[in-house]
N, C-alpha and C positions, 0 to 999 in steps of 0.2 A: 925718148919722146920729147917733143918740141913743148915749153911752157906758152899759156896762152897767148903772152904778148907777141912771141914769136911767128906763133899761125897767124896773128890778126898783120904783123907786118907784111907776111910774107903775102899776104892776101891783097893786099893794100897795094903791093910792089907790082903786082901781075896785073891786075885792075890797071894800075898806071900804065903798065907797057904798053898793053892792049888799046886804052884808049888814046896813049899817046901816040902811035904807032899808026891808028886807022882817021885819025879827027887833029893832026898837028900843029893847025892854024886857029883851033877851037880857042877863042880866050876864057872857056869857062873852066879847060885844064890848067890846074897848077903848075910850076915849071920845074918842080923839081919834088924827090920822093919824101922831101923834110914834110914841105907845103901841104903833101899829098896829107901825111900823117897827123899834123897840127889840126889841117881840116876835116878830115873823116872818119878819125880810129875815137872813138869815144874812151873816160876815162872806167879803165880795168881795175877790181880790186886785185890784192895777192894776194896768191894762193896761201891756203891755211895752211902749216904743215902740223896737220892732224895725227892722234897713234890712237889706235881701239885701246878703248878703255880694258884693264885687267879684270879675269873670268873668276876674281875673287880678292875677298880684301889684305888676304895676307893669314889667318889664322894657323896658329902654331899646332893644331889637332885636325882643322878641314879644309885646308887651305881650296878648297873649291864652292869654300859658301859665299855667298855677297859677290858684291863684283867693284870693281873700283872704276874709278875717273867719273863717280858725277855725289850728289847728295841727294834723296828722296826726302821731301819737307810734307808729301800729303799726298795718302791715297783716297780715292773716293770706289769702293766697289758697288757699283750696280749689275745684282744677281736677280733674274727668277727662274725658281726651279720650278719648274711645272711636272715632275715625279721624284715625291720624297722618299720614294722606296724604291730608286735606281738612282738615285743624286742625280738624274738627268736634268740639267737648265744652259740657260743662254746666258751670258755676262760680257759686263764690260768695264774694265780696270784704267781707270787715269791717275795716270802718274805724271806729279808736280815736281821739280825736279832741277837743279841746279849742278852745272858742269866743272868740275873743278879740275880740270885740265882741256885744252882741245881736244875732241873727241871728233876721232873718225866715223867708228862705232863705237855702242856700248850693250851691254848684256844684263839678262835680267834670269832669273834662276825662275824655270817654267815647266811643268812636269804633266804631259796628257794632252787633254781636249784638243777640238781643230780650233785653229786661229782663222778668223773671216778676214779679219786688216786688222794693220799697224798704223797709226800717225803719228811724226813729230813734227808738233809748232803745225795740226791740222792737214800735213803736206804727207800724202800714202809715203812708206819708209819700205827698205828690202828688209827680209828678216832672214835668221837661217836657224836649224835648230839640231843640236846633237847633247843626248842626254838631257839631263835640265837645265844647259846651258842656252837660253831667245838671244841670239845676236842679232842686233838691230841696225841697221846702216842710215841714217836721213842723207835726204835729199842732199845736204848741204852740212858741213862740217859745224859742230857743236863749239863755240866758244868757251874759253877758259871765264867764267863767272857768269855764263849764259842762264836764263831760267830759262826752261823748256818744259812740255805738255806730253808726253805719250801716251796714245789711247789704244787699246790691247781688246777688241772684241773678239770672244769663242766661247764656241760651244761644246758638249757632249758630258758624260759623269766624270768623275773624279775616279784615276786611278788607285788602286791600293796598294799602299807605300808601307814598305818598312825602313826604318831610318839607320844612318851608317852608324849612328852612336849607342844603338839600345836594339836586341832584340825586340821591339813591338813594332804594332802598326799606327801611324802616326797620321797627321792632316785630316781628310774629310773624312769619317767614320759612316758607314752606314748603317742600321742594326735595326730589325724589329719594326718596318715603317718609321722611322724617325733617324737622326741625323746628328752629328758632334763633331765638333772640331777639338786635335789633340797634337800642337805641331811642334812641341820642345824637344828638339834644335831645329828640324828640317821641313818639318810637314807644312811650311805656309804655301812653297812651292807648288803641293799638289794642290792647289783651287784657286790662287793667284797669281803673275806675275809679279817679280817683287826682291827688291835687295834683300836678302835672305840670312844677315848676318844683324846682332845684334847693334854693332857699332854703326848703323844708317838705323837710327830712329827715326818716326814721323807722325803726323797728326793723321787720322782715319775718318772717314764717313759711310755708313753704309747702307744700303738703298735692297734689301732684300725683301723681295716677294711669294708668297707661296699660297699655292691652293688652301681655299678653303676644308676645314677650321684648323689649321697648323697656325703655330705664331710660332716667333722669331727670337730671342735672347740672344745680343750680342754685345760687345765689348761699349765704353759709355754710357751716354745717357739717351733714353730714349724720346725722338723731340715731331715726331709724327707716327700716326698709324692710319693708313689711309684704307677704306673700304673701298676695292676696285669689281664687287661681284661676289664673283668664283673668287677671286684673292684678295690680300691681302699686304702691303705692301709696308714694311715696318724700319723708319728711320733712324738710326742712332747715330751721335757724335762723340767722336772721343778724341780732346781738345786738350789732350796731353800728350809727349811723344812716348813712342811703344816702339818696343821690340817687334819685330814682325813676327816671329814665334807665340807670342801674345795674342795674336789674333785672333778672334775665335765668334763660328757661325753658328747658332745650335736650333736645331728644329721640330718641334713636339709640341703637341696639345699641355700646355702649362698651366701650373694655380700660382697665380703671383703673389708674395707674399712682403709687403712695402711696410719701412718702420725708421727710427733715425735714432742713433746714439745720442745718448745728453750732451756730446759735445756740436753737436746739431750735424754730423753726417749723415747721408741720407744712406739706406740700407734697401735692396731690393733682389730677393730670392725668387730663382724659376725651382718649381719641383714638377717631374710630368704626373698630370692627371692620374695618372694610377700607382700611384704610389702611396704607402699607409701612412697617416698622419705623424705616425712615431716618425719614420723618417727627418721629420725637422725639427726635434729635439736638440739635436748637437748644435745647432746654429741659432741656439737662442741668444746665445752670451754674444753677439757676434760686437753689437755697440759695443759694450765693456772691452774689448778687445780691443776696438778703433782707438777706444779712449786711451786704453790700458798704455799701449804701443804708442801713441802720437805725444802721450809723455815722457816715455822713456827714448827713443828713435828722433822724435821732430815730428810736425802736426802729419796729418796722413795728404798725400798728394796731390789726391786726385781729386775727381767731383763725388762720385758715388763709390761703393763697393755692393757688393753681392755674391750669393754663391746658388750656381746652377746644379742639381740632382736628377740626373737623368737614370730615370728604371732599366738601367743596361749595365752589364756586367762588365768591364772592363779593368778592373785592378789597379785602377790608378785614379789620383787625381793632380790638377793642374792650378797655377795660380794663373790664367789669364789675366791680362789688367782690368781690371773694376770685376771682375765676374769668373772667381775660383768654378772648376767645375770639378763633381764626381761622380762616379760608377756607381750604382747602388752597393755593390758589394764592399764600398768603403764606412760603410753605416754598418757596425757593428753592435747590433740589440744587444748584444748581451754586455757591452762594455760601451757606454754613451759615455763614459770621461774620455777612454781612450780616445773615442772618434773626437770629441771634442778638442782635447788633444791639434789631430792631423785639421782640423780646421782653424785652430790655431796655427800650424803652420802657414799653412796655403794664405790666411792674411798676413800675416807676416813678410811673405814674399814681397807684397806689395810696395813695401821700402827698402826691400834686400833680393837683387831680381828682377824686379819690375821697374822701378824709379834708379836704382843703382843696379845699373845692368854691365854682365862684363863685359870685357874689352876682348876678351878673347876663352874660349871656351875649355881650356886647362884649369881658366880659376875658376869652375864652378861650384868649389865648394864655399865662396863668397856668395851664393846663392843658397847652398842649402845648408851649409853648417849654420849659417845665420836663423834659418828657419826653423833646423831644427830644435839650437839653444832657444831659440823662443819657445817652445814649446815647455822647456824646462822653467823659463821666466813666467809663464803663464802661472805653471804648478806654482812656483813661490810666490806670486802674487796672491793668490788662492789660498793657500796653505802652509807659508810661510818659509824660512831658510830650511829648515831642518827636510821639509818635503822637495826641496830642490835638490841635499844633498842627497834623498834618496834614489831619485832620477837621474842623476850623474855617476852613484855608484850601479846603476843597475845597465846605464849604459855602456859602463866601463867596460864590465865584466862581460858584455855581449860579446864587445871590440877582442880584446885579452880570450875569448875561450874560443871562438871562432875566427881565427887571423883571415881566414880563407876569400871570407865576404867583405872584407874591409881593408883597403891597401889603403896607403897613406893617403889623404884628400890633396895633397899638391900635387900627385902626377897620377889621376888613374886613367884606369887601361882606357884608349880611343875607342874601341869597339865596346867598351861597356864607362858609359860615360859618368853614368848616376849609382853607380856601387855603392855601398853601404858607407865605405869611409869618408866619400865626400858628403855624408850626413851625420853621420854619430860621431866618427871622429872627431869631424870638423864642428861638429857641438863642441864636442868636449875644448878642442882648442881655447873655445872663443871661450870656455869656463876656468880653462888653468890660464888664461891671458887676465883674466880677472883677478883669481890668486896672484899673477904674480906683479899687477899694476896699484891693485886695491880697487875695489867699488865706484871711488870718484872718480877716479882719472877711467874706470873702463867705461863708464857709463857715458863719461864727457868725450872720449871716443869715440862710442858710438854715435853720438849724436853730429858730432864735429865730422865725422868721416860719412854720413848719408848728406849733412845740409853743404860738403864739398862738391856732393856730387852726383845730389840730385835731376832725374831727370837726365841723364849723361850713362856715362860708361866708368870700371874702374877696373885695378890688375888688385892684385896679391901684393906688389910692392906696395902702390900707393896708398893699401889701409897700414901695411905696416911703418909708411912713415907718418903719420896721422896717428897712429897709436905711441908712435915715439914722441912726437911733439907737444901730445898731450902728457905721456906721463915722465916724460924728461930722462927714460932708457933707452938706452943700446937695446935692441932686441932682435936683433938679424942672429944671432945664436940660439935662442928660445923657439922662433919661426920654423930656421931648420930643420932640429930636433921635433917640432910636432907636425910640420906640413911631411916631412920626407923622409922620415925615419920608418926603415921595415917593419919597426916593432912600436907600439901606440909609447910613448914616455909613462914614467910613472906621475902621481899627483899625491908630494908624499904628504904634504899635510891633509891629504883625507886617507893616507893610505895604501893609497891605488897605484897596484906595481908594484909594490915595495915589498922584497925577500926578508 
């Protein structure tokens, strides 16, 4: 195929014949095809040589999440559902967005609803879609540092997704008349368009509306609530970057319950309407926690924290950013330390997770082991060394009597992402990294390896060079040994393992 300058010559050549041919005394013709060209072919740009952006960022466990060739800096979702008990609504997702390569096309990780239109830079786009892959075509080839706009309107409910890393069902929840978002790793796809890996962080706003009297609980801070009638339309900003897994919609007749740690963070819990007061027992301590943690970690991140209870059974909970949520069946009446406990965890993520998010979904026991030795931090804070060491042997011995539940936290299984040893294990790690650095140097780890890499992304290597530099060891031999050894290491100054 002929490049444009080509056509326009050759256009330009036949024009000439023709009218030199029919008008040859004309002196308004040029006299020759240079003249022709000087005076009537206007100046052409060159062609872009553009490549589709890749249908994922490269991950070493999903290599089909995220997508590459561009950066997302800020999504704005404007939802309203107009049936909370079919998730049926209309939406419409804009994505802010910068091109880090020429971009012929690029793709977005999309799962369900009909799409009305696509626009980039305001100009309708082609689209095409297979599996959860929206490939997007603009009009016109994407520059290498380009900022661009895509606007993604559609409708209909939200599919029900189970995710490739965990037995559950993940993304938009429906249950009971009411509604929950649970997307860790995959679930953002099913209600948004959206780089779907944690390495494209970005800043969010969101614009959700719902029949009256439902209200709204979502990620940030809440900065309108507008009375439209029948609805309701409830504005939040969250003016940190996030994981897109982090995101989260939730929707139920709520009692809000607003308070602020002594170190002046503000504090604001959804619990739905019918749930017993008991229920918010565990989240009293929640201040002393912020404080507890922003001493020992680095100050806490964000603007707000909170933790959402929703009266639905689910068996899990989630550190969303600013706004942990959980199932009622995580509210444990008969044991409110324990529960208190896993709400320890779930803040905690906040700085280990959420602000220090990884780079690639193999190291996710930098996500939970972190959360869960918090847990054990919590105890000693509370009740001093002696009640930490009995939380370490008790988790020891879970690891050791049950190998089954618990594979090493540096490689487990793909299809079961969050097994037990990328938590208990990986507590235990970051407690025999203690024994073997000392208290100062682990403590000044910790704080040095979050304030590197705050707000960003981090691997497995680069806390263990951060823990090297802090305590002046070799320890690529100690790592091996507890990240990837079959069998848990012993910890022989308390004992544990030792024949």
């Amino acid at each position: 195929m002929k490049n444009k300058m080509q056509m326009v010559l050759a256009c330009v050549l036949i024009m000439f014949v023709v009218v030199a041919c029919g008008q040859t005394s004309s002196p308004s013709v040029p006299s020759s095809p240079a003249a022709v060209t000087a005076v009537i072919v206007p100046e052409v740009e060159a062609e872009v040589q553009a490549d589709p952006g890749a249908s994922g960022v490269g991950d070493s466990y999903y290599p089909g999440f995220g997508n590459g060739g561009y950066d997302v800096t800020h999504y704005t979702l404007d939802i309203a559902v107009t049936d909370v008990s079919s998730g049926k609504l209309t939406a419409i997702t804009t994505i802010e967005a910068t091109a880090t390569q020429d971009l012929l096309s690029f793709n977005l990780d999309f799962i369900g609803f009909k799409i009305v239109s696509i626009t980039v830079n305001d100009v309708t786009a082609d689209y095409s879609r297979k599996g959860q892959e929206l490939v997007i075509t603009p009009l016109k080839p994407l520059l290498n540092g380009q900022s661009f706009t895509t606007v993604v309107r559609y409708t209909g409910s939200p599919e029900v997704m189970q995710s490739v890393a965990l037995p559950v069902q993940t993304g938009w929840i429906i249950a009971e008349n009411r509604s929950f978002v649970l997307s860790e790793p995959d679930g953002s796809a099913g209600f948004y368009p959206v780089n779907d890996h944690p390495l494209d962080k970005a800043t969010y706003t969101f614009h959700v509306t719902v029949p009256e009297p439902f209200e709204v609980a979502a990620n940030g801070v809440l900065t309108e609530t507008l009375d439209n009638g029948d609805t309701t339309t409830f504005t939040f900003e969250l003016r940190d970057p996030m994981a897109s897994y982090l995101a989260t919609i939730n929707i139920d007749k709520f009692e809000v319950e607003e308070m602020e740690s002594e170190g002046g963070i503000p504090i604001r819990n959804y619990y739905s309407s019918d749930l017993p007061e008991e229920a918010r027992k565990p989240f009293a301590r929640q201040g002393e926690m912020l404080d507890y943690f922003s001493e020992i970690y680095g100050q806490y991140p964000f603007e707000v924290y909170g933790s959402m209870v929703m009266n639905t059974e689910f068996e899990s909970a989630l550190e969303n950013q600013t706004l942990s949520i959980y199932g009622i069946d995580m509210i444990d009446y008969d044991d409110m330390e324990g529960t208190e406990l896993t709400v320890a965890h779930e803040l905690a993520h906040q700085w280990f997770g959420d602000s220090v998010s990884v780079a690639d979904w193999s190291d996710i026991w930098l996500n939970e082991g972190f959360a869960t030795y918090s847990e054990g931090l919590w105890t000693e804070h509370l009740d001093g060394r002696e009640a930490l060491d009995d939380w370490v042997k008790f988790q020891y011995a879970e690891v050791a009597t049950y190998p089954e539940y618990y594979t090493s936290p540096g490689k487990p299984p793909t299809d079961e992402l969050f097994n037990g040893g990328v938590y208990v294990w990986g507590g235990l790690t970051l407690h025999a990294l203690r024994l073997e650095i000392g208290d100062e140097a682990f403590f000044e780890t910790l704080k040095t390896y979050f304030a590197l890499y705050k707000n960003g992304n981090a691997t497995t290597d680069n806390f263990i060079a951060v823990a090297e530099h802090v305590s002046g060891k070799e320890l690529n031999e100690f790592f091996d040994l507890w990240l990837y050894s079959e069998k848990i290491p012993p910890i022989p100054e308390m004992g544990l393992g030792v024949e």
